[in-house]
KEKE-3310 file (N, C-alpha, C; in steps of 0.2 Angstrom, whole numbers, plus 5000, padded with zeros to 4 digits):
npx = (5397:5381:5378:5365:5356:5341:5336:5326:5332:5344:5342:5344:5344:5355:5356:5352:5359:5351:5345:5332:5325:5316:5311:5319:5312:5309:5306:5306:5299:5287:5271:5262:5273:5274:5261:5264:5273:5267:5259:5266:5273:5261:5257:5257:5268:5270:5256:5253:5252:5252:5251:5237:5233:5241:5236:5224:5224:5232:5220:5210:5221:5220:5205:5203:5212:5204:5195:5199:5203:5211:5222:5229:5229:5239:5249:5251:5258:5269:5285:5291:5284:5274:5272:5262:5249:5245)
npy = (5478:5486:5484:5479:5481:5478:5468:5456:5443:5443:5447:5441:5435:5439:5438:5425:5419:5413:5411:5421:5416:5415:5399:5391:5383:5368:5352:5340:5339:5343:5341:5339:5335:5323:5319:5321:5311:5299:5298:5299:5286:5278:5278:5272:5273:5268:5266:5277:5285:5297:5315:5317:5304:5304:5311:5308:5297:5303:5311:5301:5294:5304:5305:5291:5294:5301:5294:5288:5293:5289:5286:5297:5307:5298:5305:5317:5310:5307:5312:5323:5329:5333:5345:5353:5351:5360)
npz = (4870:4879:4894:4902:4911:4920:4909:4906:4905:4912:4925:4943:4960:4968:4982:4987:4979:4968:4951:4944:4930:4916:4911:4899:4884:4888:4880:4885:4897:4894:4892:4880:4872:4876:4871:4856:4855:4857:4848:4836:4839:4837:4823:4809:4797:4786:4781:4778:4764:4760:4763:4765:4770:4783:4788:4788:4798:4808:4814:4818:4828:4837:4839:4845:4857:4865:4869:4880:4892:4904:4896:4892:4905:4910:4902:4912:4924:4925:4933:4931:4920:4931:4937:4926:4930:4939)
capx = (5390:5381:5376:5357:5355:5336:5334:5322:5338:5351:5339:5348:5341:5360:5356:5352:5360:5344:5341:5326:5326:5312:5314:5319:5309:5312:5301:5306:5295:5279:5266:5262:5277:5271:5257:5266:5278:5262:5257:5271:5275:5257:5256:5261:5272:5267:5250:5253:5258:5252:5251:5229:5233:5244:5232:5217:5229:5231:5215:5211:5224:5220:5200:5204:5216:5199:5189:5204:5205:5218:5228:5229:5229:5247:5255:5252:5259:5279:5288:5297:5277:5268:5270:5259:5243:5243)
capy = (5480:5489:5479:5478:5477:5477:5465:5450:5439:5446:5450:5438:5437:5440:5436:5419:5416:5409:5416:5422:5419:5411:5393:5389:5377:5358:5348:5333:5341:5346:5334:5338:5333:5314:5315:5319:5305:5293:5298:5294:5277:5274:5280:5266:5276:5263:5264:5286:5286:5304:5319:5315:5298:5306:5318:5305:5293:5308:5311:5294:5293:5308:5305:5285:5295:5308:5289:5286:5299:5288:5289:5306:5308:5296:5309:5321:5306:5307:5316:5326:5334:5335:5354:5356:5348:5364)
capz = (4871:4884:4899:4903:4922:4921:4906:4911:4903:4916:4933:4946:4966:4972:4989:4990:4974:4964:4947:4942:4923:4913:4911:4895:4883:4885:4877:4890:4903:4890:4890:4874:4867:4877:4869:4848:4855:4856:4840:4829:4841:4834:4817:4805:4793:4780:4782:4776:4758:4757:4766:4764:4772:4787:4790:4792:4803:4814:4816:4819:4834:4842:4843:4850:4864:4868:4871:4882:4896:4907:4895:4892:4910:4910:4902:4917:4928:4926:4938:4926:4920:4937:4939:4920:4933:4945)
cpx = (5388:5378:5372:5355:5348:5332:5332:5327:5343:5347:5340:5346:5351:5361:5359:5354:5356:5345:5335:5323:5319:5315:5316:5315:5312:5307:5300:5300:5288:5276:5263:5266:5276:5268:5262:5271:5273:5264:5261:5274:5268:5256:5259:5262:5271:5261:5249:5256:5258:5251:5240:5230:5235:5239:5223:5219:5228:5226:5212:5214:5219:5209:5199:5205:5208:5195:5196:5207:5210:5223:5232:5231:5238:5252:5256:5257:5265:5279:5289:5291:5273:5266:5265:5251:5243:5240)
cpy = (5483:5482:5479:5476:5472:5473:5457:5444:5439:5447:5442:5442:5437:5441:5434:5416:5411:5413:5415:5423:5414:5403:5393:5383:5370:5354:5340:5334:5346:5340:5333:5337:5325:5312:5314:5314:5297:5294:5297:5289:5275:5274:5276:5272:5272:5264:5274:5287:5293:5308:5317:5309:5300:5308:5312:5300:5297:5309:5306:5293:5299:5307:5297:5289:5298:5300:5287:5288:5299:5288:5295:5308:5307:5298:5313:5317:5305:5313:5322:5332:5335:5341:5354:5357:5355:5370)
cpz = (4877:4888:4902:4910:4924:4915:4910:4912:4911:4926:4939:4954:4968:4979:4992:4983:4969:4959:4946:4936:4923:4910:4903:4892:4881:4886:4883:4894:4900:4890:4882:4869:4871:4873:4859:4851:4852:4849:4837:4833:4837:4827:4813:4798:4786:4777:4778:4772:4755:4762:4768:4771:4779:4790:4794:4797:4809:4819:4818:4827:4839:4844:4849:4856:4867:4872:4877:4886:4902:4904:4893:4900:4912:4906:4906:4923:4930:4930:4934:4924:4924:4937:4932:4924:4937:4939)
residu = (UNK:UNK:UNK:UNK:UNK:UNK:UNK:UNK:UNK:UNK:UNK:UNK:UNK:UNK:UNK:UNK:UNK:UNK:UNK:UNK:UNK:UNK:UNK:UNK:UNK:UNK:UNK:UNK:UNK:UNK:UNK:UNK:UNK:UNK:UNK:UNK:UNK:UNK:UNK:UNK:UNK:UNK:UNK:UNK:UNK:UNK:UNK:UNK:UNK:UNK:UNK:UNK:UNK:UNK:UNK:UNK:UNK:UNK:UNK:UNK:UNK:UNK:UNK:UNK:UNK:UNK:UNK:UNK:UNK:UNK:UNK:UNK:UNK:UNK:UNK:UNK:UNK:UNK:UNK:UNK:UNK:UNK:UNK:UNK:UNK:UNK)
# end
């Protein structure tokens, strides 16, 4: 195949040897995968015998977390998510 110099994939600071690509997506380092982690540690799986049931469960957590704006805030708090806070 041809070789793409000025593809965003391939554009490299050949300097200082840094590349310049876009991060890839890792959910480790999304907040909102903290919070859908909550949300199915809290969701009793028992308690959801139907798609109806899941749905009002969810609902459920996620208005508690809105009464609950430290902890919402303690998913900004890891190192790992600080930069999502600037």
């Amino acid at each position: 195949g041809r070789r793409r110099e000025n593809h965003p994939g391939n554009r490299r600071d050949r300097g200082h040897g840094h590349a310049d690509l876009p991060r890839s997506y890792s959910p480790e380092l999304n907040p909102d995968e903290l919070l859908n982690a909550d949300l199915k540690r809290n969701i009793n799986a028992s308690r959801a015998h139907n798609v109806d049931r899941l749905a009002h469960e969810t609902c459920r957590f996620l208005c508690r977390r809105q009464r609950q704006p430290h902890l919402v805030r303690s998913y900004f708090g890891a190192r790992h998510v600080r930069y999502a806070i600037i």
